[in-house]
KEKE-3310 file (N, C-alpha, C; in steps of 0.2 Angstrom, whole numbers, plus 5000, padded with zeros to 4 digits):
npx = (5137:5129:5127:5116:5107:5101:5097:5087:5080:5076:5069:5057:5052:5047:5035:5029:5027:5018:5007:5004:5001:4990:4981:4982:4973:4960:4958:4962:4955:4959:4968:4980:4981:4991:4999:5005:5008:5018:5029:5032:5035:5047:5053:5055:5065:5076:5079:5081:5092:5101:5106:5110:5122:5130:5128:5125:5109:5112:5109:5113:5105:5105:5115:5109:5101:5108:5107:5101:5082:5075:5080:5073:5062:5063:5054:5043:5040:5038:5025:5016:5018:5018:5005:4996:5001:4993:4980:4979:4985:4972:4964:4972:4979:4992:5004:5001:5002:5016:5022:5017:5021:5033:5036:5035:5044:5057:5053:5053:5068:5075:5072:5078:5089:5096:5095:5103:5095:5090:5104:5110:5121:5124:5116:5115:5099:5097:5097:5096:5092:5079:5072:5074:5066:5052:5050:5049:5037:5029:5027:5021:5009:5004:5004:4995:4983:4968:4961:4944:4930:4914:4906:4905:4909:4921:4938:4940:4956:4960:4959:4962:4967:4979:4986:4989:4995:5005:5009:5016:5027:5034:5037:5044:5056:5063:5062:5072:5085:5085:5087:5099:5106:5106:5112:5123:5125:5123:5132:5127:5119:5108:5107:5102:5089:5080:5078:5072:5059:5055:5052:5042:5030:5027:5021:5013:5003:5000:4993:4983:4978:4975:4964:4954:4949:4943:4934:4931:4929:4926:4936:4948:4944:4937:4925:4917:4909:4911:4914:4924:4940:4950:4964:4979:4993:5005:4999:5007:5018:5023:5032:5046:5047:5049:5062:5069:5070:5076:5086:5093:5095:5102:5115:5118:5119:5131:5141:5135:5131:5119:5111:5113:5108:5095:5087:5087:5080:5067:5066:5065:5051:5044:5042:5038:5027:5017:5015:5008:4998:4992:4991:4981:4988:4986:4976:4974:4965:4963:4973:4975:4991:4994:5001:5002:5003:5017:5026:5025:5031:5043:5047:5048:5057:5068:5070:5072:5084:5092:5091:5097:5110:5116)
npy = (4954:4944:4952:4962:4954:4948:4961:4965:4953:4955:4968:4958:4952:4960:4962:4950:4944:4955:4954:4939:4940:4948:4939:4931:4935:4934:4920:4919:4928:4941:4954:4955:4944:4938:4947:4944:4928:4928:4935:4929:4917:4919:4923:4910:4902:4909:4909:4897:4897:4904:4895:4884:4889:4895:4886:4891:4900:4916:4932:4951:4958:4967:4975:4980:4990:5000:5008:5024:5025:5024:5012:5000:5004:4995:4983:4989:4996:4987:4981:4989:4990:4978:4975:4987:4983:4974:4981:4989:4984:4976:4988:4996:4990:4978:4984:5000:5001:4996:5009:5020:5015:5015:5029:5037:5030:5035:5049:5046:5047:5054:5068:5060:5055:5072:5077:5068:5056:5045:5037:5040:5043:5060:5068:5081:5090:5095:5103:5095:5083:5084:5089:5073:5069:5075:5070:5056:5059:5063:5052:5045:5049:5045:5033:5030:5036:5033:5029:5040:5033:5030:5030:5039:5038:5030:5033:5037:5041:5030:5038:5037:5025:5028:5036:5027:5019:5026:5030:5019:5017:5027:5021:5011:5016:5023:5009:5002:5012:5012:4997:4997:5004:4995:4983:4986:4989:4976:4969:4961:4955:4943:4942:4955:4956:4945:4951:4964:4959:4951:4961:4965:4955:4957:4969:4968:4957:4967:4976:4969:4965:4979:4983:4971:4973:4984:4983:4970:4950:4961:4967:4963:4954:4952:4961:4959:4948:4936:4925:4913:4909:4892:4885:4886:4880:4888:4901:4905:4907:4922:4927:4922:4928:4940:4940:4937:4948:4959:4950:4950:4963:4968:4958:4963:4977:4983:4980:4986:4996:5010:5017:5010:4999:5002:5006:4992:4988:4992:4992:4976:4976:4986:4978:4963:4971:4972:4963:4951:4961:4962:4947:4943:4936:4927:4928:4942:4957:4959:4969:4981:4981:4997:5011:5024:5017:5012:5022:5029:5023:5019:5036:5036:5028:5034:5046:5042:5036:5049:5053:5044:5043:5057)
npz = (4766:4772:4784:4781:4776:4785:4791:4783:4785:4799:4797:4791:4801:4811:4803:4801:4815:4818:4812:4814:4828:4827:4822:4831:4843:4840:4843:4857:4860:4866:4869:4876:4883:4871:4868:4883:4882:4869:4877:4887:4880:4873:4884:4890:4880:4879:4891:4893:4881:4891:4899:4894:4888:4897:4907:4919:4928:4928:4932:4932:4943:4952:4948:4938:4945:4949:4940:4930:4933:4921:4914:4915:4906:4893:4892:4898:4885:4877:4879:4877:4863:4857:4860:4853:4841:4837:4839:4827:4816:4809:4807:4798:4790:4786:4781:4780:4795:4798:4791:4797:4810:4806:4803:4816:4825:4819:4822:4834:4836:4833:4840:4852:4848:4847:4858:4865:4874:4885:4886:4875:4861:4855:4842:4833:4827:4811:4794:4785:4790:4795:4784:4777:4787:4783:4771:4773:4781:4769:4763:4772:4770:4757:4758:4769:4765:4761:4742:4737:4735:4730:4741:4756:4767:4767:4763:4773:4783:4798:4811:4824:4825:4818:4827:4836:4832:4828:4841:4846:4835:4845:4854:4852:4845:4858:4864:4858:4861:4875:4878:4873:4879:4893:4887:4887:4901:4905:4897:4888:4875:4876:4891:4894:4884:4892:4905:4899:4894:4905:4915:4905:4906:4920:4919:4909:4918:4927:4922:4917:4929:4936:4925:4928:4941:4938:4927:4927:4918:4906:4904:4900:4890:4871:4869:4857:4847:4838:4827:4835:4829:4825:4833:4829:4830:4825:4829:4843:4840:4840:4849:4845:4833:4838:4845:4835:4828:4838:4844:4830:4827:4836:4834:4821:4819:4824:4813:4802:4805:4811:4803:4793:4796:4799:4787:4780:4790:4787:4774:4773:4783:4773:4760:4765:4772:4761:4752:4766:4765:4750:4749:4759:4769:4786:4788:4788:4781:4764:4754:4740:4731:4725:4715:4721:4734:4732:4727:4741:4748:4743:4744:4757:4760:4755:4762:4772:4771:4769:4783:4790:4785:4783)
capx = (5131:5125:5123:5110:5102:5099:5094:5081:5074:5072:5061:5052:5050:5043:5029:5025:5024:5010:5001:5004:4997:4984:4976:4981:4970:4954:4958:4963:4951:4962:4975:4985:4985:4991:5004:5009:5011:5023:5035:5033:5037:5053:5059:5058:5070:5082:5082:5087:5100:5107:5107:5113:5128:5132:5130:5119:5105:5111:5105:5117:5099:5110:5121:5106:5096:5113:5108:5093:5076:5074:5085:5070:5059:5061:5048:5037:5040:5036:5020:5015:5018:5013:4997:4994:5001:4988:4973:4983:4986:4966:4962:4977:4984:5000:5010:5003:5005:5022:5023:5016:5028:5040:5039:5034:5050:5058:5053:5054:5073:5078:5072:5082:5097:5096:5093:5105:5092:5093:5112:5113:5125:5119:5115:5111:5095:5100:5092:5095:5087:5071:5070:5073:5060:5047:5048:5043:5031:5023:5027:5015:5001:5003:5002:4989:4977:4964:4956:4938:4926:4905:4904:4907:4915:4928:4943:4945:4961:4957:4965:4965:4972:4984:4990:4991:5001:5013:5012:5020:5035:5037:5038:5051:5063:5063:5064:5080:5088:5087:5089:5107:5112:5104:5114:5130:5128:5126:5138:5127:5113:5104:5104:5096:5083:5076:5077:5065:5054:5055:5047:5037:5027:5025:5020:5007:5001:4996:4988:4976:4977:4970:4958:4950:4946:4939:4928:4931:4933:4926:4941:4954:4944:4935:4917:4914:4903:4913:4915:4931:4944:4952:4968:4986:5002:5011:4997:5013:5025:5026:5039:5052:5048:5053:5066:5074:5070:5079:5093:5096:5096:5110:5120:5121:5119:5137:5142:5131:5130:5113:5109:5112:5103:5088:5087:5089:5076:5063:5064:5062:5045:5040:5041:5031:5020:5016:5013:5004:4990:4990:4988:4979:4990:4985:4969:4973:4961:4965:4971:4977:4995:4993:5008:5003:5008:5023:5027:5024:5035:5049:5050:5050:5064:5073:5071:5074:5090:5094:5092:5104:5117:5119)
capy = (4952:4941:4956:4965:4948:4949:4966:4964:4945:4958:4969:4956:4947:4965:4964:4944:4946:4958:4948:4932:4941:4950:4931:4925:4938:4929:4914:4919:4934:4946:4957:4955:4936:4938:4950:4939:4923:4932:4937:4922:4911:4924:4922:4903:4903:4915:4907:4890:4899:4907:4890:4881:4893:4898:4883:4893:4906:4922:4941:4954:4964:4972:4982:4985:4994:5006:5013:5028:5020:5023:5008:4996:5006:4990:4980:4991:4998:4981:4977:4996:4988:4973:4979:4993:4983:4970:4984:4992:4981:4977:4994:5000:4985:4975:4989:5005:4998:4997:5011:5022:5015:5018:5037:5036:5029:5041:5056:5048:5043:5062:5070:5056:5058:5077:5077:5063:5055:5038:5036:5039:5046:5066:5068:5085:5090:5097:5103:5087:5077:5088:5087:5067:5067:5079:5064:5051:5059:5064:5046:5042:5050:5041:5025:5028:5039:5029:5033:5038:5030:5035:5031:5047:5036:5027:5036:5043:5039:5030:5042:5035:5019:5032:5037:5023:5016:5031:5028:5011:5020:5031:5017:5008:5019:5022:5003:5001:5015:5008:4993:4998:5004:4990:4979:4989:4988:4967:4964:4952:4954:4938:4946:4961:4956:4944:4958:4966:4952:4950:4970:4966:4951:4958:4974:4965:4956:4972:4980:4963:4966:4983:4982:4965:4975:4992:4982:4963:4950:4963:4974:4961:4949:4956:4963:4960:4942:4935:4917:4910:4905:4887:4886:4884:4880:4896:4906:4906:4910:4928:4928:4919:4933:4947:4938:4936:4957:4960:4948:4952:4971:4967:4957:4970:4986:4985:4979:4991:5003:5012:5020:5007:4992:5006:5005:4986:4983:4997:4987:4970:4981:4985:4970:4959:4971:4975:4955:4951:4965:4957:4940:4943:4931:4924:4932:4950:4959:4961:4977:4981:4987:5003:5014:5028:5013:5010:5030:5033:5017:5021:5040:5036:5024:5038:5051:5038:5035:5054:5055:5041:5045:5064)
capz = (4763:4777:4788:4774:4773:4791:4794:4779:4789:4805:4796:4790:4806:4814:4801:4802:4819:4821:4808:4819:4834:4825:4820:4837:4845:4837:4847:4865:4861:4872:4866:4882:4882:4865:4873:4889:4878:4868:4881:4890:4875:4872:4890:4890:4875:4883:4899:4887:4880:4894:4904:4890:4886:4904:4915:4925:4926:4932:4928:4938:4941:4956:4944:4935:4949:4952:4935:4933:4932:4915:4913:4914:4901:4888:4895:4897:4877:4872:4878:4872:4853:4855:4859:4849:4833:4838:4839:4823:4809:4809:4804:4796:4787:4786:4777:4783:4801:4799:4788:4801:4816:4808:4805:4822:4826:4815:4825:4841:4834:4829:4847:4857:4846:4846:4866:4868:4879:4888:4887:4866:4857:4853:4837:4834:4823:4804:4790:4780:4794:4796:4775:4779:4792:4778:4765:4777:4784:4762:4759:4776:4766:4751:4760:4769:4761:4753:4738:4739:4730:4730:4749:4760:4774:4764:4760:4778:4788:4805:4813:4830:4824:4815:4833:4839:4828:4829:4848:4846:4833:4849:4861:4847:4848:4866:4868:4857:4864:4883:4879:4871:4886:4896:4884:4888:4908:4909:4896:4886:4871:4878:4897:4891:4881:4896:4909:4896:4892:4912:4914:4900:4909:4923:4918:4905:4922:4930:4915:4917:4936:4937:4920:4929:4946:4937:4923:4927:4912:4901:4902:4896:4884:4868:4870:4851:4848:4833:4828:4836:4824:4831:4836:4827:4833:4824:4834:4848:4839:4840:4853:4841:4829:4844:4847:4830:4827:4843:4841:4823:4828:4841:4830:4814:4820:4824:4808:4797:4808:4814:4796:4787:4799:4799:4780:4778:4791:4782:4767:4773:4785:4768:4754:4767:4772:4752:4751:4769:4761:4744:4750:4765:4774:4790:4788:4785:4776:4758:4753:4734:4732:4722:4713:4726:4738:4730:4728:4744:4752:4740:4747:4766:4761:4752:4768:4779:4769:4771:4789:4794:4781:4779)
cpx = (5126:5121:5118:5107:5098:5096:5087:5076:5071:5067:5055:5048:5047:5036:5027:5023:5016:5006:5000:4998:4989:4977:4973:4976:4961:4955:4958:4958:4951:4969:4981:4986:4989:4999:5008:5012:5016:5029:5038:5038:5045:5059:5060:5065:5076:5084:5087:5092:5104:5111:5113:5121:5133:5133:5128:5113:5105:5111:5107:5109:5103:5113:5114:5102:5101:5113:5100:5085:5074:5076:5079:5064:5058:5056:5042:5033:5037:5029:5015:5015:5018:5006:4993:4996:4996:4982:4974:4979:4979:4964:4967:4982:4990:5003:5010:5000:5013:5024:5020:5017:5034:5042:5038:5040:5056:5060:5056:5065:5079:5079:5077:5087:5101:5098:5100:5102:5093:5100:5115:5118:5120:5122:5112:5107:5101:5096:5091:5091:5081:5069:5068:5067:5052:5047:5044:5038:5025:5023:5023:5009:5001:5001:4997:4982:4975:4958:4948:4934:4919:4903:4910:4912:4918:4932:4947:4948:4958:4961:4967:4968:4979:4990:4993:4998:5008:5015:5016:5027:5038:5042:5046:5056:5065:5066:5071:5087:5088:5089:5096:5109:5111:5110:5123:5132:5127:5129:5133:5119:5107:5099:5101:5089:5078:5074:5072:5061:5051:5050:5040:5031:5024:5020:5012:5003:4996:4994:4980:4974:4971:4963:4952:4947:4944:4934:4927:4934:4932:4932:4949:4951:4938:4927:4912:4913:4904:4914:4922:4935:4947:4961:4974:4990:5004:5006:5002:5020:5028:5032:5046:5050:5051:5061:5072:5073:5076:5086:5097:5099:5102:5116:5124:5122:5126:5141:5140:5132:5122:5108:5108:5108:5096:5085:5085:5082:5069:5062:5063:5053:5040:5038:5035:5025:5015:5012:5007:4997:4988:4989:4983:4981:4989:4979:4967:4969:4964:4963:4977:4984:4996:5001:5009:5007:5017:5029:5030:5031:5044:5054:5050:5058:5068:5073:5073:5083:5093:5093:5095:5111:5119:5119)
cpy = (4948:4947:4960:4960:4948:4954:4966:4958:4951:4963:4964:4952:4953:4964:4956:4944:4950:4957:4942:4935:4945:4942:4931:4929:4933:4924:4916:4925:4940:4948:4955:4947:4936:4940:4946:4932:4925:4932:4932:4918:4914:4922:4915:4902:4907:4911:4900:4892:4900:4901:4886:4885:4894:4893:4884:4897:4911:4930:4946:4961:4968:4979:4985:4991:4997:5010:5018:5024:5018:5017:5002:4997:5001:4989:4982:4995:4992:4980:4984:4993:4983:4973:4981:4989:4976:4973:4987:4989:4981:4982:4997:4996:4981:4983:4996:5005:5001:5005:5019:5023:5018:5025:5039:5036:5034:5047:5056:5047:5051:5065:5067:5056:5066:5078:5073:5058:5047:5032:5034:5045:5053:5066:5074:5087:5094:5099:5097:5081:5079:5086:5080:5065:5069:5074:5059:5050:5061:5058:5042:5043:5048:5035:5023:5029:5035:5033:5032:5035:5032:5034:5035:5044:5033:5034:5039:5038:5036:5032:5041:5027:5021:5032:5032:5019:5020:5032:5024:5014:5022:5025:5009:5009:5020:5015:5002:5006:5014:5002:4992:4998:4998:4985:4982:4986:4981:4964:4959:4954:4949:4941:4952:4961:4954:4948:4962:4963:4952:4955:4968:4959:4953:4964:4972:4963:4962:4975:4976:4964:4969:4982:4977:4968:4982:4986:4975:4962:4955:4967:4969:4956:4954:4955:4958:4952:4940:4927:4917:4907:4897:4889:4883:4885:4886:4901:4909:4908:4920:4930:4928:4925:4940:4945:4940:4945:4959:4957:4951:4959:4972:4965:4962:4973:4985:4986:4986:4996:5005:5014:5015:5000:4995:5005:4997:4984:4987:4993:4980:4973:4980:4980:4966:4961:4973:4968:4953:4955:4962:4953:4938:4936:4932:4930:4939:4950:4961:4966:4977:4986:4990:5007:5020:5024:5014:5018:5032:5029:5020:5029:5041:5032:5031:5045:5047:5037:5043:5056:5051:5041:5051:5067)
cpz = (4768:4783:4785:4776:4782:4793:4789:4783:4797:4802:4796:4795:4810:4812:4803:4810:4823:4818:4811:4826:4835:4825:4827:4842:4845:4840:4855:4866:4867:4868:4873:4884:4877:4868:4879:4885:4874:4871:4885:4884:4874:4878:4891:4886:4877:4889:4897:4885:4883:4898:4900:4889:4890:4908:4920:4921:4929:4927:4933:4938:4948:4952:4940:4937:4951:4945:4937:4931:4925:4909:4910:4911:4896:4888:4893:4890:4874:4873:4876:4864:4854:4855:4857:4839:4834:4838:4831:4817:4805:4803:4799:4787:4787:4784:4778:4791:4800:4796:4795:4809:4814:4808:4812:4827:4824:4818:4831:4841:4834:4836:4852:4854:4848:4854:4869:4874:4880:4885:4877:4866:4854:4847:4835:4827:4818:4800:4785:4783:4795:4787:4776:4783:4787:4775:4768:4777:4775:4763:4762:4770:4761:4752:4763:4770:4757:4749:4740:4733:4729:4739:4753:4764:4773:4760:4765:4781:4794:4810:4818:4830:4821:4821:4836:4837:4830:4838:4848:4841:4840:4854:4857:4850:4855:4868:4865:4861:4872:4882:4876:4877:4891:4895:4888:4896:4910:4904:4890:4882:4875:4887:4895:4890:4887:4902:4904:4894:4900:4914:4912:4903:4915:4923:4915:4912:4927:4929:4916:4924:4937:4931:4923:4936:4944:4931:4922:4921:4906:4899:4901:4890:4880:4870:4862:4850:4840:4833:4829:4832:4828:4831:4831:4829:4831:4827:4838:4845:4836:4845:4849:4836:4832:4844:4839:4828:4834:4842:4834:4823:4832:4837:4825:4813:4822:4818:4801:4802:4809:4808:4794:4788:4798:4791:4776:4783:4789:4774:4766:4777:4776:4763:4759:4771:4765:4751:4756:4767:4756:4743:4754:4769:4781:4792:4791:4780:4769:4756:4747:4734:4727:4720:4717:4731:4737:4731:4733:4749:4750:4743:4752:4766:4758:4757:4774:4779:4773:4778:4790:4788:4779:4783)
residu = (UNK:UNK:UNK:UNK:UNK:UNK:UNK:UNK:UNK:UNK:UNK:UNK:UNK:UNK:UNK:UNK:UNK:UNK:UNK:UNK:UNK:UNK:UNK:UNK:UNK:UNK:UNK:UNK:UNK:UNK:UNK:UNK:UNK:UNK:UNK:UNK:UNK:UNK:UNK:UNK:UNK:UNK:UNK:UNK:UNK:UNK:UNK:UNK:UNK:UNK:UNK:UNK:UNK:UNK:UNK:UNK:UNK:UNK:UNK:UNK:UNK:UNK:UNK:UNK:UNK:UNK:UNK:UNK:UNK:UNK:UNK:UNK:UNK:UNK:UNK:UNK:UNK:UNK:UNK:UNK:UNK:UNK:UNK:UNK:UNK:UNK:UNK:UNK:UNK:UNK:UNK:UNK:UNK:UNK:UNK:UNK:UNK:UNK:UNK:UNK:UNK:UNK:UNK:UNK:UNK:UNK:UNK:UNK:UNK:UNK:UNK:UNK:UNK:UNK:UNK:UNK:UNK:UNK:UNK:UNK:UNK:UNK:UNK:UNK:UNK:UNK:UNK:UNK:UNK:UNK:UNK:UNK:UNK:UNK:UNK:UNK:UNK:UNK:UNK:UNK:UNK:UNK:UNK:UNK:UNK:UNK:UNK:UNK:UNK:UNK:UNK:UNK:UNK:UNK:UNK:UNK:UNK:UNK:UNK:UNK:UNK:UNK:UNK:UNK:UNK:UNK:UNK:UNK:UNK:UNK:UNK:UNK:UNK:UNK:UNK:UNK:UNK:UNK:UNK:UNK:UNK:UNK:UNK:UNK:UNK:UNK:UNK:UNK:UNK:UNK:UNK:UNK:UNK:UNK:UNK:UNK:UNK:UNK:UNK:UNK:UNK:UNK:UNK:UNK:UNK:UNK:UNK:UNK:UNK:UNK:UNK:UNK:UNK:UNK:UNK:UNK:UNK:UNK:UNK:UNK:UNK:UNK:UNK:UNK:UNK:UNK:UNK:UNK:UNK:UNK:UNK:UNK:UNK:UNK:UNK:UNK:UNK:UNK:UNK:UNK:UNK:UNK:UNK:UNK:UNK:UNK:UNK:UNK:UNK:UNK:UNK:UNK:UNK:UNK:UNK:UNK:UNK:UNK:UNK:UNK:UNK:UNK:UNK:UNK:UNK:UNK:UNK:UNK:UNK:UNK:UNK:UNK:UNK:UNK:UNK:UNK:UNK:UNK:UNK:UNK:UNK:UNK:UNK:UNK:UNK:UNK:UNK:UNK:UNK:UNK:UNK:UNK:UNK:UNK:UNK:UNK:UNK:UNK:UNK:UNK:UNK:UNK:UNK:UNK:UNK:UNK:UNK:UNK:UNK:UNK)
# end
């Protein structure tokens, strides 16, 4: 029962998270400080733990440069979705945000099983899992297809916010699948994640690098001349939300298995992003949850189901 209660708090720490960083955007008015603090705040906490647990701070990055490159792919996955569900959510909302990672994830999830790509267990496509994939992707459209109304330009998808979103599923899956193996070659959930975290700073660092020598500050802080919201403590706490989706996902997924952690964090995903809309917490736009919503939530869950159980 614990491990359920767990895999459902990792969904829901996926969705408050990119509602935390979405706000905290409006303050540092850069998606990529938004993204650096993040990963920083993550690796201090890791480097705490490892110090405290260990008696040192070591990270055998040796063993991990005798593996193929693809090995430090993490990193670079994370600051992909954190960034993309900080330009995302905005447009899309709490709930088809997620709801559109995750078929995202989904597909990138089938390809990388099927393939057995960066060191998974092959999983070959089926006709139960292509059906499984078909539901998800009806139950996207029900989520987030808005009805139209008497104005022509309401009702249509933002389709490049659609993308984008579904680029961050890709880069999901891809992350949990190296960093499994990651985790396998140092032995140690904690050393893993910082090793990705680690990537993932640097990487942000050079994104800010280049963008500030092709278009100055304009090309890391927003163009857009809004009033500044002030500042909150829990602004910083999107890293402790990574943190506990990562952990929590290491810990269960052995326990539940692969299916059934993906199902458990699908359902925590949806409930708070169902609520985050409805309440417009932490000043998301309030967006009405509807029976199509519910419809459409319910039959991603039920293809989701059928592609990690059958």
């Amino acid at each position: 029962m614990l491990a359920l209660a767990i895999g459902v708090i990792g969904g829901i720490a996926t969705t408050v998270q990119a509602s935390i960083n979405t706000e905290s955007r409006k303050f540092f008015r850069s998606p990529f400080i938004v993204a650096g603090l993040n990963f920083t705040v993550a690796w201090i906490i890791l480097a705490a733990f490892i110090i405290i647990s260990e008696h040192r701070f070591y990270i055998p990055l040796g063993t991990v440069a005798e593996n193929p490159p693809w090995i430090w792919l993490g990193g670079v996955c994370a600051i992909i979705i954190v960034t993309l569900g900080i330009l995302c959510v905005p447009k899309l909302g709490a709930a088809g945000n997620v709801m559109v990672l995750n078929f995202g994830q989904i597909v990138t999830g089938l390809v990388i099983d099927h393939f057995a790509l960066f060191g998974s267990e092959e999983a070959r496509m089926s006709f139960t899992r292509l059906a499984g994939a078909i539901m998800v992707f009806g139950g996207l459209i029900l989520v987030t297809r808005e009805k139209k109304n008497g104005n022509s330009s309401e009702g249509k998808m933002p389709v490049f916010y659609v993308i984008l979103s579904f680029i961050s599923g890709i880069a999901c899956s891809t992350q949990i699948a190296v960093n499994g193996s990651l985790r396998i070659v140092v032995q140690s959930v904690s050393k893993a994640t910082i090793i990705s975290m680690s990537v993932a700073i640097i990487s942000t660092l050079l994104v800010m690098l280049v963008l500030t020598l092709l278009k100055g500050r304009g090309g890391i802080f927003d163009k857009s001349a809004g009033s500044r919201v002030p500042f909150k403590p829990w602004m910083v706490t999107g890293g402790l939300f990574a943190l506990t989706v990562v952990s929590g996902n290491a810990a269960v997924a052995p326990i539940l298995g692969t299916g059934l952690n993906t199902i458990m964090n699908l359902i925590g995903m949806m409930a708070s992003g169902l609520v985050i809309d409805a309440a417009g917490f932490l000043g998301i736009e309030k967006k009405p949850v509807t029976l199509r919503k519910i419809a459409g939530m319910l039959l991603m869950l039920a293809g989701t189901a059928l592609i990690s159980f059958l």
